[in-house]
C-alpha positions in Angstrom: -18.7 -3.4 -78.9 -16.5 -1.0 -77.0 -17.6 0.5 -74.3 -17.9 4.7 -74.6 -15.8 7.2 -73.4 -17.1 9.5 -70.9 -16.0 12.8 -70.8 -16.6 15.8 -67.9 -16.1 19.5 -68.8 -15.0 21.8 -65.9 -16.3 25.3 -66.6 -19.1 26.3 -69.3 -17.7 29.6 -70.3 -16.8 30.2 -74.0 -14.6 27.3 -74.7 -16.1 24.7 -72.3 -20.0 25.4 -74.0 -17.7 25.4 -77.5 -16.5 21.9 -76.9 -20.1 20.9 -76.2 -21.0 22.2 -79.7 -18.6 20.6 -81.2 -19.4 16.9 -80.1 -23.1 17.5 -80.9 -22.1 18.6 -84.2 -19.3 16.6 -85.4 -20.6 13.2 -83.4 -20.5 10.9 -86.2 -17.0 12.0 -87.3 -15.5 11.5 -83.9 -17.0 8.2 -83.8 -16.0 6.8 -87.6 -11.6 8.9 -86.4 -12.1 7.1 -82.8 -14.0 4.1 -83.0 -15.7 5.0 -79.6 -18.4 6.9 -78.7 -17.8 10.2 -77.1 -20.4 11.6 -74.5 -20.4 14.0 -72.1 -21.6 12.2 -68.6 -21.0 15.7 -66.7 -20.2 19.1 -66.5 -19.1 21.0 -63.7 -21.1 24.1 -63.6 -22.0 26.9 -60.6 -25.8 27.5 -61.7 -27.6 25.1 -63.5 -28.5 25.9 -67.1 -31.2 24.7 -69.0 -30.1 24.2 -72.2 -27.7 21.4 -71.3 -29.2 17.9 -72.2 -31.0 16.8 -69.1 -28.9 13.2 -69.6 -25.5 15.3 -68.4 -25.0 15.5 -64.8 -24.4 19.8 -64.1 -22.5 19.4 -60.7 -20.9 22.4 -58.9 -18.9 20.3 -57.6 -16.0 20.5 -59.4 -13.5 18.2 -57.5 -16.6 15.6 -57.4 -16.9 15.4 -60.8 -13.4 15.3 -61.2 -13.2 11.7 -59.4 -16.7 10.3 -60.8 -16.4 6.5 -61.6 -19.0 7.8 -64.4 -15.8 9.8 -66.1 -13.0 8.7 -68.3 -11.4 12.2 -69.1 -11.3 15.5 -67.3 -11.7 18.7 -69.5 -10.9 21.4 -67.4 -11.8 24.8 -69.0 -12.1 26.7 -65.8 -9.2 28.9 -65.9 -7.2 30.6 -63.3 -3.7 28.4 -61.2 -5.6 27.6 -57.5 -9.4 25.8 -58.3 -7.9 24.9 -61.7 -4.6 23.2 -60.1 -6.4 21.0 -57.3 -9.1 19.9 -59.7 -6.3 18.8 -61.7 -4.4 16.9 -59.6 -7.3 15.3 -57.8 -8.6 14.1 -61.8 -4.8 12.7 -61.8 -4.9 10.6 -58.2 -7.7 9.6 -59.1 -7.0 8.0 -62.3 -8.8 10.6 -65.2 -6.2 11.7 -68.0 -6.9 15.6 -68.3 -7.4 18.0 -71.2 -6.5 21.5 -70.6 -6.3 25.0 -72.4 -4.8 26.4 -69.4 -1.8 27.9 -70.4 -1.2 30.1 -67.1 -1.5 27.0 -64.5 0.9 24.7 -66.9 3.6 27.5 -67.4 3.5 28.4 -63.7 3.0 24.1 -62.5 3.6 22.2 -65.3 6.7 20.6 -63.7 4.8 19.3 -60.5 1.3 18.3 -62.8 3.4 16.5 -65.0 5.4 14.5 -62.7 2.6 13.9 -60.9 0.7 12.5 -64.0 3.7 10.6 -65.1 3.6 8.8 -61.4 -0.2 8.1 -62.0 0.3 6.6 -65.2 -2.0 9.1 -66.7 -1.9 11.6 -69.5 -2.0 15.7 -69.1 -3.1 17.2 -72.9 -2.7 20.8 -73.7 -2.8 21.2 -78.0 -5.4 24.0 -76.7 -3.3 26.1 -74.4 -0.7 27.6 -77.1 -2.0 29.2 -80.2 -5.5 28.3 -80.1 -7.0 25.7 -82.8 -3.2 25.9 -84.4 -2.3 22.3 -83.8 1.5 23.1 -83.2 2.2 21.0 -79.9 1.8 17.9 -82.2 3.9 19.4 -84.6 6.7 20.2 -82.9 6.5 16.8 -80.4 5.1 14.6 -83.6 5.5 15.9 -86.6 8.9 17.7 -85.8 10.3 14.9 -83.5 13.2 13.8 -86.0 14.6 16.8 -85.9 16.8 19.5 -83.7 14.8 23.1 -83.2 17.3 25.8 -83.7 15.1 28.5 -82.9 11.2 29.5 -83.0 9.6 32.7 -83.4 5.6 33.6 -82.4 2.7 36.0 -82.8 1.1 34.3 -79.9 -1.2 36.5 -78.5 -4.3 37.5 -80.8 -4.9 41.0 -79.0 -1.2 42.6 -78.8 -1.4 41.2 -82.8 -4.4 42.9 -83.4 -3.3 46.0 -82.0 -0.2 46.6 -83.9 -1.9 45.9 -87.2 -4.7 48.5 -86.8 -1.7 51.0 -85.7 0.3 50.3 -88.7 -2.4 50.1 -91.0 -4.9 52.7 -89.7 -2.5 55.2 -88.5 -4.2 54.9 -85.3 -2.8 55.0 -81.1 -2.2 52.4 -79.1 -4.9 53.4 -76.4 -7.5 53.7 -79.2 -6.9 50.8 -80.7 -6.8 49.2 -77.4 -10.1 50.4 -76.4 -11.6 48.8 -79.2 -10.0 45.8 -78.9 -12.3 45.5 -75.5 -15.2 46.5 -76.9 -14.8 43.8 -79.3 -14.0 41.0 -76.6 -10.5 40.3 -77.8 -9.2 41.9 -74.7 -10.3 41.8 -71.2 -11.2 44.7 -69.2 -7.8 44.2 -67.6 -5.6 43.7 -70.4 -2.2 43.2 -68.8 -1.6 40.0 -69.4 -2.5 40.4 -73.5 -0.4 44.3 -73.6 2.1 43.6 -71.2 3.2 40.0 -73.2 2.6 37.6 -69.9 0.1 35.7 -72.0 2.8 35.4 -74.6 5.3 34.1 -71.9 3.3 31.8 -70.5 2.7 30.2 -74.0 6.5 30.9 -75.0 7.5 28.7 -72.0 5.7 25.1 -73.1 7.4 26.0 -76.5 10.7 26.3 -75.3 10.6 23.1 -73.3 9.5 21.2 -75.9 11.7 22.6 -78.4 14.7 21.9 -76.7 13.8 19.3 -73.6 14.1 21.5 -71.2 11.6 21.8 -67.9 9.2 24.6 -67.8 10.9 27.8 -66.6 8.2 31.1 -66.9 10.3 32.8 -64.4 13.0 33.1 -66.7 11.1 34.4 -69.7 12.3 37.8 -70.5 8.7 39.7 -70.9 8.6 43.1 -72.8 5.3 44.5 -73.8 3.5 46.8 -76.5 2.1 49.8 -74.6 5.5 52.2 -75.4 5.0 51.2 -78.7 4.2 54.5 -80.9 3.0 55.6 -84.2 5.9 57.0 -85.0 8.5 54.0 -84.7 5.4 52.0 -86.4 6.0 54.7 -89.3 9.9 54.8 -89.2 9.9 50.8 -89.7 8.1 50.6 -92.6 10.3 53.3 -93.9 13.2 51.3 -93.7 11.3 47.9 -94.8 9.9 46.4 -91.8 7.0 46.2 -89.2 6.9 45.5 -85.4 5.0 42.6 -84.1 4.8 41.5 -80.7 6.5 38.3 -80.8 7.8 35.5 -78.4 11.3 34.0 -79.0 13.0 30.6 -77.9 16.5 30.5 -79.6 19.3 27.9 -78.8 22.9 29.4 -78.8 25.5 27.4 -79.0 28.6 30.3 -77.8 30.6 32.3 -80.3 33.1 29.4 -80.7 36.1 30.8 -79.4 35.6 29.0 -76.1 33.6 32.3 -74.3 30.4 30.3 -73.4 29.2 33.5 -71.9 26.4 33.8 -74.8 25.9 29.8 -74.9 22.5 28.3 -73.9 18.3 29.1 -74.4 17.2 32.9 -75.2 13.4 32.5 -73.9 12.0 36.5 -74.5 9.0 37.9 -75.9 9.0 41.7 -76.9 8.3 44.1 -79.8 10.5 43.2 -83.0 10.9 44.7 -86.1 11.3 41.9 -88.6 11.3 42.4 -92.7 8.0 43.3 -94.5 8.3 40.2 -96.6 8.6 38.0 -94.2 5.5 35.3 -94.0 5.4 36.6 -90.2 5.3 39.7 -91.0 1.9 39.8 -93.1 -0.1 37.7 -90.4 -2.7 40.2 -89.6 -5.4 40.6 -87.4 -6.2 38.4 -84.1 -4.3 35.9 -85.8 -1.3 33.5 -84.5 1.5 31.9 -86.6 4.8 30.2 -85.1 7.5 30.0 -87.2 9.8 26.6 -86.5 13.6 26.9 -87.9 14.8 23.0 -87.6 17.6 20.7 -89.0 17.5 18.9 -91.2 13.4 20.3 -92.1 14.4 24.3 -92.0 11.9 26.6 -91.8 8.2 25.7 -91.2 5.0 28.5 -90.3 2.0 27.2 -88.9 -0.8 29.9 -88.8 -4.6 30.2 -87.9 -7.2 31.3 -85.2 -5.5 31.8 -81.7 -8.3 31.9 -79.8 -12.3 32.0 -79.6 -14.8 29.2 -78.9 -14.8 27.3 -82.4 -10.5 27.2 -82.2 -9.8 26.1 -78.6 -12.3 23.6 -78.8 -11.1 22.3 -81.9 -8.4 21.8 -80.0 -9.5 20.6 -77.2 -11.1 17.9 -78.8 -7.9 16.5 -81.0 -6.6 16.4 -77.3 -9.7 13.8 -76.4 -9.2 11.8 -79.5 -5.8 11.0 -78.6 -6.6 9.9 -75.2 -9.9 8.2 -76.7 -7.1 6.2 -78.8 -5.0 5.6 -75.7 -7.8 4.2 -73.6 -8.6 2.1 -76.8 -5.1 0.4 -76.9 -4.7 -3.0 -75.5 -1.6 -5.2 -74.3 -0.6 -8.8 -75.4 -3.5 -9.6 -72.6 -6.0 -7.4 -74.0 -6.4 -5.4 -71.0 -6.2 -1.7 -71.6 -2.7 0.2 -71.3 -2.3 4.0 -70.7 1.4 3.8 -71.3 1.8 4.5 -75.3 1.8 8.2 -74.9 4.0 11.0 -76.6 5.7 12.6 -73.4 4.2 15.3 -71.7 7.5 18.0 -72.7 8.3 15.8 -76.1 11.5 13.8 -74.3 11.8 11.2 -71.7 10.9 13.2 -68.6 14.8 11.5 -67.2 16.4 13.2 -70.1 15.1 16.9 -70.0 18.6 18.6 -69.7 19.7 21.7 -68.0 20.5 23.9 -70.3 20.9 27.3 -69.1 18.5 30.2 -69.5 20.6 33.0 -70.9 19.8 36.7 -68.6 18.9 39.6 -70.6 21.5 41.2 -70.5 23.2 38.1 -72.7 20.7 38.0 -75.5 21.6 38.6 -79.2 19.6 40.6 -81.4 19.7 43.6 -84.1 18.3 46.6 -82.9 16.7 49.7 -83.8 17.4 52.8 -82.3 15.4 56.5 -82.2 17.9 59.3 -80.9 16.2 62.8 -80.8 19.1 65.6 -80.7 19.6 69.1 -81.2 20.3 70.0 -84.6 24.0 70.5 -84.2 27.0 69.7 -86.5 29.0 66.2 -85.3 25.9 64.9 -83.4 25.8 62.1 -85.9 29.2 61.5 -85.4 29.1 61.3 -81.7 26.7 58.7 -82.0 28.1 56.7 -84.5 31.7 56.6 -83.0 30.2 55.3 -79.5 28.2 52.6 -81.1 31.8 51.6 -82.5 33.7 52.1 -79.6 31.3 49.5 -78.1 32.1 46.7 -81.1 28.2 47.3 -82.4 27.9 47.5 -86.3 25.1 50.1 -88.1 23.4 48.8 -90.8 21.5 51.5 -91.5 20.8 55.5 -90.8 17.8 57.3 -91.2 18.0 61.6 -90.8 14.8 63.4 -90.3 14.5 66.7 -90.9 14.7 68.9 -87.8 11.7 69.7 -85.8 10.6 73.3 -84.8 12.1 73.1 -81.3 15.3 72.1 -83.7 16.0 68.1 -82.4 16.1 65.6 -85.1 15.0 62.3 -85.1 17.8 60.1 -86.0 16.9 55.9 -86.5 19.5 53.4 -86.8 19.3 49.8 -87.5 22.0 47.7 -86.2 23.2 44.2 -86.2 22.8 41.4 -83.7 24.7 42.4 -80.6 24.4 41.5 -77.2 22.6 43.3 -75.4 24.9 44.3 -72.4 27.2 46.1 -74.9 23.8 47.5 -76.5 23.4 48.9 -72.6 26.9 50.3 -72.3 26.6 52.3 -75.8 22.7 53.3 -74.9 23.6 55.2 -71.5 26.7 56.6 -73.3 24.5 58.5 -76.1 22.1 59.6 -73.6 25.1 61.4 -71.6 25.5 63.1 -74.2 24.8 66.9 -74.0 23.1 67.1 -77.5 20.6 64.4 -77.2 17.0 65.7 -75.9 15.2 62.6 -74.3 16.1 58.9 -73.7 17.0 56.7 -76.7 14.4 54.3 -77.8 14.9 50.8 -78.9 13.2 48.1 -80.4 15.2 44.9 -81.0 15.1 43.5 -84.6 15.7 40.0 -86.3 15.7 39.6 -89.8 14.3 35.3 -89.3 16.8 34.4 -91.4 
């Protein structure tokens, strides 16, 4: 009979006591998918808890457990880039493949865990850090493998999502909305991280590498958050057909093809977007995540569900273990175990991750919407319109509000995709002008066509 697989869970917060649950419940399943039993040998813990079965070792010491000769795989569920990296990497020397939902550390250290797990023969899993219980690492290094990813688009953070539905569809601020969305534990006292789109990054960074083979590269993340975000650009989009989510974009350019490479390599940015009501995207509501893939030859794919919570990571989590349980299964032409079948940590050989550059800001390509408020003047319009032209950018549409009492009219445009240092030329321009009243606000836009 095989022998069983012996699991330690670092950190018994949400996800970590989740994962528990879910091997007590689902036991038999995970034996008749694995072949193996699966059992939980110890947990790393700081106070002991009585409502762990007394058979589990609760050790506070986390780097102890770690190395146990009484451990197979490492969960680590702790959180955080210091405790969480050393634990890591002393599970890795010492032989344990590691599961992780830490999305922060891998973003930040991937390169060096990865590397380092490669040089150990051992296996780094992380289905659980991006997009919760939505299995879309596998898909896009299994089930997408064949195929070239053009681009990929993201609601990837459950709170900023959750926020910019209850604005558009309950009329209501930003900072109420927000202060609800703590009460309710989908953000953290400090929400920076969720509002400010770093969360988003960080997950928009192990999508981008294995998208397009690239190494992990957070720094280079453009990162643009919700908190300017107002009622009244929420309003004005759905006037013109379309809604702003927070979203997270990697997008390969390939130049304009008139030999100015200038625009040519990986747009990794996350930011407020206006995208079309109808799109699939577009009506994912909620705390929810979706990631839409655009491929060749496949086309476009969405994968959508739970981002977060106990019952999603450690769904997660746990298809991580039962492809390691697999692993530790396989056997050579000896019949001695072998760690070596593995999907690669990034999707590619780790020798062929290229170095494609990551385009600046100021390179990107997107639509855009603009809010001007102006006095109520005859040519203001036209002032506008002929410095968006002078600067090669194309309107595709106009929207004229009626003047306010103080006499300044809101005027919205939507343009088409530009780049966004000509977008920065034509911006300071218009607010030079003497008839415009405040600075110009933009939102980029993408129609996910």
């Amino acid at each position: 009979m095989s022998k069983s697989i012996k699991l330690a869970i670092l950190g018994l917060g949400t996800v970590g006591t989740g994962v528990i649950n879910l091997i007590n419940d689902n036991l038999d399943e995970l034996k008749r998918r694995s072949g193996r039993d699966i059992v939980i040998t110890e947990v790393g813990t700081r106070r002991q808890r009585d409502d762990i079965d007394p058979n589990i070792i609760q050790n506070s010491d986390l780097m102890a457990a770690a190395a146990s000769d009484n451990v197979d795989i490492v969960i680590e569920v702790i959180g955080g880039t210091t405790l969480a990296k050393d634990v890591i990497m002393h599970a890795i020397k010492n032989g344990k493949h590691v599961v992780t939902a830490n999305k922060a550390l891998l973003a930040e250290h991937g390169n060096e865990i990865f590397a380092f797990a490669e040089a150990h023969n051992v296996h780094v899993a992380y289905e659980a850090a991006v997009a919760g219980g939505i299995p879309i690492i596998k898909v896009m290094r299994e089930g997408l493998a064949a195929n070239k990813i053009e681009w990929l688009a993201g609601i990837i953070n459950g709170t900023g999502n959750f926020i910019m539905t209850e604005m558009r569809d309950k009329g209501r601020p930003f900072a109420d909305v927000l202060t609800e969305a703590q009460e309710l534990g989908y953000a953290e006292a400090d929400p920076t991280f969720d509002v400010e789109g770093i969360d988003a990054a960080h997950k928009l960074a192990l999508l981008a590498s294995i998208a397009f083979g690239i190494p992990l590269q957070f720094d280079k993340v453009y990162c643009e958050g919700i908190t300017a975000i107002t009622l009244q650009d929420v309003n004005y989009a759905e006037e013109l057909g379309y809604r702003i989510k927070h979203l997270g974009f990697a997008v390969r350019r390939e130049g304009d093809g008139s030999g100015d490479n200038s625009t040519a390599g990986i747009e990794l940015r996350v930011h407020p977007t206006l995208i079309p009501q109808n799109a699939l995207l577009a009506n994912v509501n909620g705390v929810k995540n979706a990631v839409l893939v655009n491929s060749h030859p496949l086309g476009q794919t969405l994968y959508c569900g739970d981002g977060a919570g106990a019952g999603a990571t450690a769904s997660a989590v746990m298809a991580d273990v039962m492809d390691l349980v697999r692993v530790l299964g396989s056997k050579d032409s000896n019949n001695e175990s072998t760690n070596g079948h593995h999907v690669p940590h990034l999707a590619f050989i780790p020798e062929q991750l290229s170095d494609t550059p990551i385009l600046r800001a100021e390179q990107m390509i997107t639509g855009y919407y603009l809010r001007v408020h102006a006095h109520d003047n005859p040519g203001v319009l036209a002032d506008i319109t002929r410095i968006l032209s002078d600067a090669g950018i194309n309107i595709d549409a106009i929207l004229q509000k009626p003047a306010h009492k103080l006499g300044q009219v809101p005027v919205i445009i939507l343009t088409l995709p530009v780049v966004e240092s000509q977008m920065n030329i034509a911006i300071e321009k218009i607010e030079k002008l003497n008839t415009i009243t405040d600075k110009v606000v933009r939102i980029r836009l993408d129609e996910l066509a």
